[in-house]
C-alpha positions, 0 to 999 in steps of 0.5 A: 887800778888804772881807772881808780889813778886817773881818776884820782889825778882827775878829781885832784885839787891841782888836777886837769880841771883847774889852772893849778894844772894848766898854768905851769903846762904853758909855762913849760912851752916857754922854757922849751922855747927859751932853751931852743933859743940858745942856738941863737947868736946872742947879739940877738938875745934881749936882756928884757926878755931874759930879765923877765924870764929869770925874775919870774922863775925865781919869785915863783919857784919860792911861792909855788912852795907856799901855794896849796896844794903843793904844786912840783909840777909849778915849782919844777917849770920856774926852776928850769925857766930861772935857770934857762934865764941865767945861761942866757943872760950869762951868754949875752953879758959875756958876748958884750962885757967879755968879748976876747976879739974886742978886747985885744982891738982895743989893747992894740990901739 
């Protein structure tokens, strides 16, 4: 029974042996590196990084959908990636637009 799933999952049109497999398992790294980067002071986020990341899990988490076969694996990767995206930039507008401390200089002066 085992034999008979794995190798099924082999011999899958969107399986190990084809970048369907392949591209959205590298694309994982890079949203488990953008969630690690939270941790980061976000003076030292980039909004062209971010920008990026956002834009490209949003367009394709809508076109992995379209794709055959049917990619999850793809369209999970990007929602997580345009989510990630979304706190970052979220942090680094309010660090620069909404800062209190910087705020209540200027109020004062």
């Amino acid at each position: 029974m085992a034999t008979s799933k794995l190798q099924a999952l082999w011999n899958h049109p969107a399986g190990p042996k084809t970048i369907h497999f392949w591209a959205p398992t590298f694309k994982w790294g890079i949203s488990i590196a953008n969630l690690a980067d939270s941790t980061k002071p976000p003076e030292k986020v980039s909004y062209p990084q971010q920008i990026a990341v956002t834009a490209t899990g949003v367009i394709w988490s809508r076109y992995s959908t379209v794709i055959t076969p049917k990619n999850w694996n793809l369209f999970s990767v990007n929602i997580v990636m345009a989510g990630t995206g979304i706190y970052q930039l979220a942090r680094k507008i309010r660090h620069d637009y909404f800062n209190e401390d910087e705020q209540a200089v200027v109020a004062k002066e």
